[in-house]
VOTIVO-343629 format. One record per residue (C-alpha): x negated, y negated, z; residue in one letter. Coordinates in steps of 0.05 Angstrom, whole numbers, plus 32768, in hexadecimal, padded with zeros to 4 digits. Layout:
N
XYZa
...
//
This chain:
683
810E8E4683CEx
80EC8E8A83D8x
80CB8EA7840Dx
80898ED0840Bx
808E8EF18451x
80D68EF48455x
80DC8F298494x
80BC8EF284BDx
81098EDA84BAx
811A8F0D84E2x
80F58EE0851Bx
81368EAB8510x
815C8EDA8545x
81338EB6857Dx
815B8E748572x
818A8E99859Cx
81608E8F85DEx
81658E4F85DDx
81AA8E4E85D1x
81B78E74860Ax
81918E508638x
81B58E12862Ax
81FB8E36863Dx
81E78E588677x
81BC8E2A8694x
81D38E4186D9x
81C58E18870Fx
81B38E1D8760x
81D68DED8793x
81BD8DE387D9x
81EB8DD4880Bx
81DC8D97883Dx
82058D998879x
820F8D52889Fx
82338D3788D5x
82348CF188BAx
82338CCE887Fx
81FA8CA08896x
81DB8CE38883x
81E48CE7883Bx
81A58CD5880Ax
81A48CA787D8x
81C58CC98793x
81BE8CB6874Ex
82028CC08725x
81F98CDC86DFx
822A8CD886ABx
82318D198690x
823B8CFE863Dx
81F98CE9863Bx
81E08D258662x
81FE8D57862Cx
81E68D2885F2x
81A08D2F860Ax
81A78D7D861Cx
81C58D8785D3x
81858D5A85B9x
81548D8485DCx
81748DBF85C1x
81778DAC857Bx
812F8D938578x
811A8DD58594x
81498E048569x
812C8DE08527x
80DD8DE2854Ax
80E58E2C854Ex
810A8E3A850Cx
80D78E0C84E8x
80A38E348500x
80BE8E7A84EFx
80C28E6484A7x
807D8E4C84A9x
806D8E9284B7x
80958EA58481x
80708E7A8452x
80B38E5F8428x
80A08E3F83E8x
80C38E1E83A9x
80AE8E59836Ex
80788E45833Cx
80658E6882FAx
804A8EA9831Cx
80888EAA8340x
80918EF2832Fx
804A8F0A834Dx
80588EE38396x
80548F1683D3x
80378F4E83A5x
7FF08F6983ABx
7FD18F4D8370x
7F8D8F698345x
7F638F1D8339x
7F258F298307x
7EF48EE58308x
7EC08EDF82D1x
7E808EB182ECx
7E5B8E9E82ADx
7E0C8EAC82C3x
7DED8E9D8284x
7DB68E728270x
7DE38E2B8261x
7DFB8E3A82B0x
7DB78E2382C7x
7DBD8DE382ABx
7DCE8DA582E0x
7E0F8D7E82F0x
7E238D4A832Cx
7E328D858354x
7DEA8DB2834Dx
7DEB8DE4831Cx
7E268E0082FAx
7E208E418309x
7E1B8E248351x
7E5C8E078348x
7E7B8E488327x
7E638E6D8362x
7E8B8E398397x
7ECA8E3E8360x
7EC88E8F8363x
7ECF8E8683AAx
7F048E5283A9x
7F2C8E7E8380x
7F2A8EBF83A9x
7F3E8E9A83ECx
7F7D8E8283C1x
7F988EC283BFx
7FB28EF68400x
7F768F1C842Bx
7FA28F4F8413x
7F8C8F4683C5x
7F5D8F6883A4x
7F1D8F44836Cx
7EEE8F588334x
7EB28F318330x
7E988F3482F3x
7E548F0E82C6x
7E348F0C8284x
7E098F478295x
7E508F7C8293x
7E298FA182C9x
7E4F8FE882EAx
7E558FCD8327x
7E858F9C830Ax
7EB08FCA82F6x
7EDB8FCF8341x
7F048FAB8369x
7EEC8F8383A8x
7F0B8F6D83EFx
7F078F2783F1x
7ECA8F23841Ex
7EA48F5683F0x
7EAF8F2C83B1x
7E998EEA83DDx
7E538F1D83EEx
7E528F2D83A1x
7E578EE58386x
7E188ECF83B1x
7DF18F05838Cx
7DFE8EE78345x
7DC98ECD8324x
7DB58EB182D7x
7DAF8EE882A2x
7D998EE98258x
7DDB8F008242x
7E0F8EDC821Dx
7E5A8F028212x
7E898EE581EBx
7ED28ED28207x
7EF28F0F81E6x
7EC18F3F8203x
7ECC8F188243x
7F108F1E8245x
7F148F69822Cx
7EE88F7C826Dx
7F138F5C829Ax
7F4F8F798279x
7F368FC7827Bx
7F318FC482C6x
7F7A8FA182D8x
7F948FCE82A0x
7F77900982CAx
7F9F8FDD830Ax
7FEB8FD982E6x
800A8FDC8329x
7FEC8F9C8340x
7FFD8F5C8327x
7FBA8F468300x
7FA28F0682EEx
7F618EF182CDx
7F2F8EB782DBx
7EF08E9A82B3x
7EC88E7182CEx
7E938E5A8296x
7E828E158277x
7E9C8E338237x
7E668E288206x
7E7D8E2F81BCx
7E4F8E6E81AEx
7E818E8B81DEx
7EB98E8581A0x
7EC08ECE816Fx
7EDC8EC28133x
7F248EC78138x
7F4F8EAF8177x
7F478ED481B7x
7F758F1481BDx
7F9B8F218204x
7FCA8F498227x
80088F278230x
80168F408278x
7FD68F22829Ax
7FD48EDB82ADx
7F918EBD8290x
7F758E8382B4x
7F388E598292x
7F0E8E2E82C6x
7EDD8DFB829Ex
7EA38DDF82BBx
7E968DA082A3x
7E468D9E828Ex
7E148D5B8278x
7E098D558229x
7DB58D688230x
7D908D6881F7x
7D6A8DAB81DEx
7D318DC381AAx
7D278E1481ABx
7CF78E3C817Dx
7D298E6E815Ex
7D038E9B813Cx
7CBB8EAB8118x
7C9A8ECF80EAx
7C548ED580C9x
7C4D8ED3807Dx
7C1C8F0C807Fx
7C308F56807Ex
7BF68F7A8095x
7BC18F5180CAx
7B808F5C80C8x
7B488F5180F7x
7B2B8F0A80EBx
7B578EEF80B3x
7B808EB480B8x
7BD28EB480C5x
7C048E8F80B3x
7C398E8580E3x
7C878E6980CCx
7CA88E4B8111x
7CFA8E398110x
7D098DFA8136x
7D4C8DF28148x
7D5C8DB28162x
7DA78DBC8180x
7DB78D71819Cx
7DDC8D3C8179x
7D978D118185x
7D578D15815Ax
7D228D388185x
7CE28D098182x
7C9E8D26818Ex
7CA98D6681A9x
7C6B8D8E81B4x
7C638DD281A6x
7C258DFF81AFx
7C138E45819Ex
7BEA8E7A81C9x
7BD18EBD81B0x
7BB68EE881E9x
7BB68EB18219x
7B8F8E7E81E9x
7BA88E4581C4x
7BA88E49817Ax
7BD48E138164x
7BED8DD88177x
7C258DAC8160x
7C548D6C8167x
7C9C8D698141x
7CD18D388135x
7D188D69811Cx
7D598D40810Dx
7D978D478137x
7DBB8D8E8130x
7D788DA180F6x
7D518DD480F1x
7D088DC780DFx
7CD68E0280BDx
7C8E8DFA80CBx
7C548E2880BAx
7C188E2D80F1x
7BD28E4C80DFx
7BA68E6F810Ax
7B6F8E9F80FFx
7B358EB7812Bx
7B648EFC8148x
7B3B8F3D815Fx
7B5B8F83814Bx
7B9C8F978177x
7BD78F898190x
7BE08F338193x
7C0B8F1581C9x
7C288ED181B1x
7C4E8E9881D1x
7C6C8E6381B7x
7C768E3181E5x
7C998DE281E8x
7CA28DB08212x
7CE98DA08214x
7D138D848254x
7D3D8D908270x
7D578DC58254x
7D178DFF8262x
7D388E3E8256x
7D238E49820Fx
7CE48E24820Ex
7CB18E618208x
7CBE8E8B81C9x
7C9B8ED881D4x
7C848F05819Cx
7C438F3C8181x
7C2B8F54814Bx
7BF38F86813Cx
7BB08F788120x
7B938FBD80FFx
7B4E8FCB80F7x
7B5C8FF980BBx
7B9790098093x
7B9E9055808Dx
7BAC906F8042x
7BCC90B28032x
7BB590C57FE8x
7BD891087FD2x
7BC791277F93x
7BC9916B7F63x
7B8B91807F84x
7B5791527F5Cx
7B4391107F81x
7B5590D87F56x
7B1490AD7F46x
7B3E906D7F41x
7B5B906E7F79x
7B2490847FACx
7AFF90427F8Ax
7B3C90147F96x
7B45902A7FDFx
7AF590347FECx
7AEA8FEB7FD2x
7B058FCB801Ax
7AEB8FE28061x
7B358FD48074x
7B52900A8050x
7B4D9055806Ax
7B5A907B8034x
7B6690CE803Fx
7B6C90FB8007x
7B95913B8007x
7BB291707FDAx
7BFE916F7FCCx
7BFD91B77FEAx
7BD691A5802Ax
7C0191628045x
7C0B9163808Bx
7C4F914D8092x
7C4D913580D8x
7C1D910680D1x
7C4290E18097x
7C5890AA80B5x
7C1A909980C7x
7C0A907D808Cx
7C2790338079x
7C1B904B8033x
7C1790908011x
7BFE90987FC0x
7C1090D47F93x
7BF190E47F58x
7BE691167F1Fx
7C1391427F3Fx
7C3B915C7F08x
7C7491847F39x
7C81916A7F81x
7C9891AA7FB6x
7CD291A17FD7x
7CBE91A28016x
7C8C91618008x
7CCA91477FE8x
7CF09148801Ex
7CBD912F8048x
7CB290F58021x
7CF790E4801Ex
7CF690DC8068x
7CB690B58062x
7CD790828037x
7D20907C805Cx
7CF6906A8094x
7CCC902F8079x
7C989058805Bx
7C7790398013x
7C6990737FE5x
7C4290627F9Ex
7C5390997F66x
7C2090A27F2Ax
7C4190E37F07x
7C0F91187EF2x
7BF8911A7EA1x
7C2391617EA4x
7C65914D7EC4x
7C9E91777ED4x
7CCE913D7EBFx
7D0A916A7EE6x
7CE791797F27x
7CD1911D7F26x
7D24911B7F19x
7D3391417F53x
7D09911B7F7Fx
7D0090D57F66x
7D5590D47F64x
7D5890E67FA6x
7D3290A57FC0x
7D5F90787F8Bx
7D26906C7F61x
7D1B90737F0Dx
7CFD90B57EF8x
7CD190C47EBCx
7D0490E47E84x
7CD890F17E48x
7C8C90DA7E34x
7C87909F7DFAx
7C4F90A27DD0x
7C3690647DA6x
7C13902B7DB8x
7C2A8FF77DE2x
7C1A8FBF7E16x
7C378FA17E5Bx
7C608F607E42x
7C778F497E82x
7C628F417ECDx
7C978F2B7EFFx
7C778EF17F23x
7CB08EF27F56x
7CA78F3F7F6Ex
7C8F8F3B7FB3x
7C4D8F5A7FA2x
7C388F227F75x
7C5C8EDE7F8Ex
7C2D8EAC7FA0x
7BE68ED17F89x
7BDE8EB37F53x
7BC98E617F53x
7BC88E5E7F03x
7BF08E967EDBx
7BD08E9A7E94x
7C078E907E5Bx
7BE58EC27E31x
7BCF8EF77E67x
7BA38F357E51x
7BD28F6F7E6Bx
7BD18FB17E75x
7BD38FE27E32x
7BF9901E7E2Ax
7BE7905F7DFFx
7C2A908B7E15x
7C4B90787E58x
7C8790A47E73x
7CC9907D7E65x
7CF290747EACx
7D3290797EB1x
7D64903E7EC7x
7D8E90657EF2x
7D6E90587F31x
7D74901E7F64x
7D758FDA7F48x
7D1F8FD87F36x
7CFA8F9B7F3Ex
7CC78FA37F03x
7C828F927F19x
7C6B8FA17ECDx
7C978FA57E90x
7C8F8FC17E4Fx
7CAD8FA17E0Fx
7D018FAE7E0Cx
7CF88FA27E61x
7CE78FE07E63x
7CCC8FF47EADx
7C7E8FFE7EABx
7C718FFB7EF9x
7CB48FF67F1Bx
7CC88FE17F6Dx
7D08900C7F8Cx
7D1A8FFE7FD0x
7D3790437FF0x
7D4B90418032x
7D189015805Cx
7CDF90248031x
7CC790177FE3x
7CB990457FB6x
7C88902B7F79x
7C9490517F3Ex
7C57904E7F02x
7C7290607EB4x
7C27907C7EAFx
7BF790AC7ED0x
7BB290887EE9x
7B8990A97EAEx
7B6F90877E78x
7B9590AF7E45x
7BD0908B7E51x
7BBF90407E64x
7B8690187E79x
7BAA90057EBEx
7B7B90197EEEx
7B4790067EC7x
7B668FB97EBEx
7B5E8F837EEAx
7B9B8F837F06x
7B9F8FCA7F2Ax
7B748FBA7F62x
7B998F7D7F77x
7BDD8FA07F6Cx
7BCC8FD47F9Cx
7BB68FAC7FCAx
7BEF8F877FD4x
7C208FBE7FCFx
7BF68FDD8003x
7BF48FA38031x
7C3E8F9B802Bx
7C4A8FD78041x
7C518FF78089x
7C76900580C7x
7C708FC080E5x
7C978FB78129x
7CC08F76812Cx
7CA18F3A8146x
7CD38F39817Ex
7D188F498193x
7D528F2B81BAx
7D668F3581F7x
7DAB8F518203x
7DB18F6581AFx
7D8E8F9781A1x
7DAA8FDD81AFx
7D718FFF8198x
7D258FF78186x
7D05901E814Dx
7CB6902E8160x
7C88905E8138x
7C8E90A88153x
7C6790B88191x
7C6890F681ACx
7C8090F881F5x
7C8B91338228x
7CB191348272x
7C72911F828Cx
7C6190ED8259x
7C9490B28261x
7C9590768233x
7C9D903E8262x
7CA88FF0824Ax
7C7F8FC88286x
7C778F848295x
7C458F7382CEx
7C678F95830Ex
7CA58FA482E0x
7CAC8FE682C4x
7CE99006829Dx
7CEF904B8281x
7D1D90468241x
7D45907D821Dx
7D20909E81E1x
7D3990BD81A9x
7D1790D9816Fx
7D2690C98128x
7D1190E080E1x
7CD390BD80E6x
7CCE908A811Cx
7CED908A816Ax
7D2A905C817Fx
7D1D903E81CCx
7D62903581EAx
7D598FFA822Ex
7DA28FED8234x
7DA68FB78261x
7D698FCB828Ex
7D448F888268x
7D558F498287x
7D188F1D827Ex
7CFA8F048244x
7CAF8F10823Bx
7C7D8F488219x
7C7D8F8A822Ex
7C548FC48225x
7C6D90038216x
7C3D90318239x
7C3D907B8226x
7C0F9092826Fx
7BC990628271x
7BCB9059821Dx
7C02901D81FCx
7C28903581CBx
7C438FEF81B4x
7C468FA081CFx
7C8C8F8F81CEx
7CAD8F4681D1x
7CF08F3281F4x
7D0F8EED81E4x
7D4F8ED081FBx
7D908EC681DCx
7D888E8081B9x
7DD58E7881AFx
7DCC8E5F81F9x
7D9E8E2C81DDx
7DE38E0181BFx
7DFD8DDF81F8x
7E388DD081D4x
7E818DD881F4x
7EC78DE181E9x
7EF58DAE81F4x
7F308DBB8225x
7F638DB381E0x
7F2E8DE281BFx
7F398E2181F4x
7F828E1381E6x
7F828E2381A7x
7F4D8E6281BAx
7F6D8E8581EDx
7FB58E6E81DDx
7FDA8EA08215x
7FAD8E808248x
7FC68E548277x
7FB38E09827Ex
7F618DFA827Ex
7F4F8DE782C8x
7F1F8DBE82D2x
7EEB8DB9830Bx
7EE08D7B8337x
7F328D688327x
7F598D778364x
7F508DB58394x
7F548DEB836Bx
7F6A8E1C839Ex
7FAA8DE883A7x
7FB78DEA835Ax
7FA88E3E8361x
7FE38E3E839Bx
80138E158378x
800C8E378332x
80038E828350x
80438E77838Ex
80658E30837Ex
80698DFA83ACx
80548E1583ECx
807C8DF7842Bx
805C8E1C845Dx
80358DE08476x
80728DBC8479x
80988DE584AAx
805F8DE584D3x
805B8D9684D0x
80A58D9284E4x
80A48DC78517x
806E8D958535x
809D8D61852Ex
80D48D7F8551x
80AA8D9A8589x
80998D4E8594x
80DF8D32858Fx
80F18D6C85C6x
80B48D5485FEx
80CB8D0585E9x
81168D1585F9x
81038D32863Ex
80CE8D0A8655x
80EA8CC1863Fx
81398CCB863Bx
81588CB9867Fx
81A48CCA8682x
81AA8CAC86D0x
81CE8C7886EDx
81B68C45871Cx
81AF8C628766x
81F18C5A8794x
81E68C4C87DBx
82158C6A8809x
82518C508834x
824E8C44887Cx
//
């Protein structure tokens, strides 16, 4: 047996007081003179034996009274398996999961109710003395300090549900950087989570061997759950009154078929499609929705279901941009190209602008989705360089070398993008043998593919080289010989022609299939912002450049919400840093003063959306230095918290028998009579 206040047994010296009461319990005798024994009172004769008996009685009842109640003070217990940390000041960090699954419902309210009460539970286990981290999903500075007791029961009231999701290692690291900080107080960690399996990393949980981890499971209903987990439209470039084709992900996460579940999508506040699905258990269902009818700029779309009770990922958030025009940067040796200003000319949509290779305005570059050279026969350096940046940033560039080409200067520059270069010019006749029908730029335009097909015919083409990137050929000569090849270099394309556009080298942009070819290359192409992002993942968000001062801001805003995110600028774009300044999901605008720069849109984490949990022999086998699961609603857990953290506490014991003995003491003096029978006296 051990004590945890053992100087309290320095209070044992008072047995002596009693003690010496009993010995020297002095007495006074008043004298009673008579002159006759007719005089004397009535006595009572006591036998002095069963006087002492009850005198030792009394004193032995109070000697153990007081001695049981000096080791109450002293709190004696029977050690446990934290034996070692008993009487010391100790450094307690409690995880309370806040995220999304915590909102769901048990007998009790909702678990992060219940976590909440637990937290509490656990603090008031330990010594006012003790010090606690409180720490959530959303890892937030303030967490990073240790609390009185009554400070971390005023911090757990604030707690609320967050978008984030951590897994247990990062969990476990956080906690572990702050007692590591605390060495010379014993430390001990708590989680308090329903332990969903997206909580698991890939490899068993790794933890210091000299802090006790503690796991607290709350035990959550089995609810069933459909979430939209991600979107995209078919269509590259949107333009004003054309019709889209959206591709939704259902995810159906229950171990029951979802029946019926409606689903309806809004564009700027107006319904555009409607929609009713049936997805297997644990499937996940594609479906394409078309809608049309869209006015040019930005497009605020919401997916939305109908799917209790689990409501948290029910609305799905994301834009897009319609364009009214497509701008078009053609760049040539200093003569317009006629076939080119008639491609571009024949569509309202397109915005073509023409300008020398000695007169490009670099800054502007990526402004254009899609830039053209031609018949220039040597590129400068300085546009080279520029256009390397254009294409590592998503940029699509279209190169038509000039009739005259300096095949070393096209080396230089075309290598440095990972594409094929021209090495020498091949005369003789010859045709295009080959289109590739999977190439991006013509899957799916074609309903009926001719077997014969009249291609285009060659006069003298410039043979490429095949050191580049891996090409996709959009046209082949005979041998596979690239005609008009696709590189992808950084995060753009660069489209590489074997020919000039003159007619002294091939009838391509003359033939039929020019037009359509640059059409879709140039509708594939551009600097299209995501449809949306995820909360709590993305460390970054790439934008086009815009051009900011220390009075002009860029602010993301959301009705009254405003947040003013960390820029940094980029070859050729801008990267918005929020860090964890976004907690709701939604569309924002990112407002540069009065004007929008963008529409933003925010989802939630849908790993939440898997209400699936680990078994108590599961988090065994995860965090395998962690000591026994507890689980809530078995037992008082700030009992099982005493006995595992200080043994078998005995405390309430001594005070029960001190009780006891205090009783025994006021029964043997009130009740126990040690007299005789009254003696009368003698005449």
């Amino acid at each position: 047996m051990h004590f945890l206040y053992p100087a309290f047994l320095f209070a044992l010296t008072a047995l002596a007081i009693p003690i010496l009461i009993h010995l020297f319990n002095f007495r006074r005798y008043q004298k009673v003179y008579f002159s006759n024994v007719q005089f004397l009172k009535e006595i009572q004769e006591q036998q002095s034996s069963r006087r002492n008996l009850k005198e030792r009685l009394i004193l032995a009842a109070r000697l153990l009274a007081l001695t049981f109640l000096v080791l109450a003070f002293a709190k004696p217990y029977i050690p446990g398996q934290n034996a070692a940390t008993a009487g010391k000041q100790q450094a307690v960090s409690i995880f309370v999961d806040n995220s999304y699954s915590m909102s769901t419902l048990n007998r009790e309210g909702s678990l992060l109710d219940e976590a909440k009460r637990l937290a509490r539970e656990i603090a008031s286990a330990y010594s006012i003395n003790d010090r606690f981290q409180l720490l959530t999903q959303d890892f937030e500075g303030r967490h990073q300090r240790l609390l009185s007791r009554d400070e971390f029961d005023d911090a757990v009231d604030t707690i609320r549900i967050s978008p984030e999701s951590r897994s247990l290692q990062q969990i476990i690291n956080r906690q572990e950087s702050l007692l590591n900080m605390h060495r010379e107080q014993a430390g001990s960690i708590y989680i308090i989570s329903d332990f969903q399996t997206n909580m698991a990393g890939a490899e068993t949980v790794k933890t210091d061997t000299g802090i006790n981890i503690n796991l607290v499971q709350l035990k959550a209903s089995t609810l069933p759950n459909v979430a939209v987990d991600s979107v995209a439209l078919l269509s590259a470039i949107h333009r004003p009154g054309e019709s889209e084709k959206l591709m939704v992900r259902l995810h159906n996460y229950s171990t029951a078929t979802a029946e019926k579940i409606p689903l309806k999508l809004q564009v700027n506040g107006r319904q555009k499609a409607l929609g009713s699905y049936t997805i297997a258990a644990r499937a996940i269902q594609y479906d394409t929705l078309t809608f049309s009818g869209l006015q040019a700029g930005w497009q605020r779309a919401e997916i939305s279901l109908q799917d209790n009770p689990v409501t948290f990922d029910n609305q799905f958030y994301f834009t897009f941009e319609v364009k009214q025009q497509m701008p078009v940067l053609l760049v040539d040796g200093g003569i317009p190209n006629p076939y080119l200003k008639a491609v571009f000319g024949a569509d309202a949509f397109f915005d073509p602008h023409r300008v020398p290779d000695g007169n490009v305005d670099y800054a502007s570059l990526n402004n254009y989705p899609v830039i053209v050279l031609s018949d220039i026969n040597a590129i400068s350096t300085g546009l080279s360089q520029q256009l390397k940046s254009y294409v590592n940033s998503g940029g699509t560039l279209l190169i038509f070398p000039g009739a005259d080409a300096d095949l070393a200067n096209y080396k230089s520059f075309l290598s440095s993008v990972n594409a094929a270069y021209p090495e020498k010019l091949v005369t003789g006749a010859a045709k295009v043998s080959a289109l590739n029908l999977q190439n991006q730029v013509f899957k799916g335009i074609f309903e009926n593919f001719p077997q014969n097909p009249d291609l285009p015919a060659v006069s003298k083409y410039y043979q490429l080289s095949t050191t580049g990137n891996s090409p996709e050929n959009l046209m082949s000569l005979p041998g596979r010989q690239a005609f008009w090849a696709d590189y992808r270099s950084g995060k753009g394309n660069v489209y590489v022609s074997a020919v000039p556009l003159s007619d002294d080298f091939s009838n391509l942009p003359r033939h039929a299939l020019f037009v359509p070819t640059m059409f879709r290359i140039a509708l594939l192409s551009g600097h299209d912002q995501p449809l949306f992002y995820t909360l709590g993942r993305e460390e970054s968000i790439e934008i086009p450049p815009v051009q900011t001062n220390e009075k002009q801001l860029l602010k993301l805003v959301k009705g009254t919400q405003s947040i003013i995110p960390e820029t940094r600028q980029i070859e050729g774009s801008m990267l918005l840093y929020t860090a964890d300044q976004l907690r709701q999901p939604g569309i924002y605008d990112l407002k540069k003063q009065d004007s929008t720069a963008a529409v933003l849109a925010f989802n939630d984490n849908r790993s939440e959306s898997d209400l699936s949990y680990f078994t108590t022999a599961e988090l065994a086998k995860l965090v395998p230095k962690a000591k026994p699961v507890l689980e809530a609603g078995k037992g008082s857990l700030k009992n099982a918290l005493n006995e595992s953290n200080f043994g078998l506490q005995l405390w309430k014991l001594c005070i029960i028998l001190a009780l006891i003995f205090l009783g025994i003491e006021i029964l043997l003096i009130r009740f126990v009579k040690t007299d005789l029978q009254p003696v009368s006296p003698q005449a």
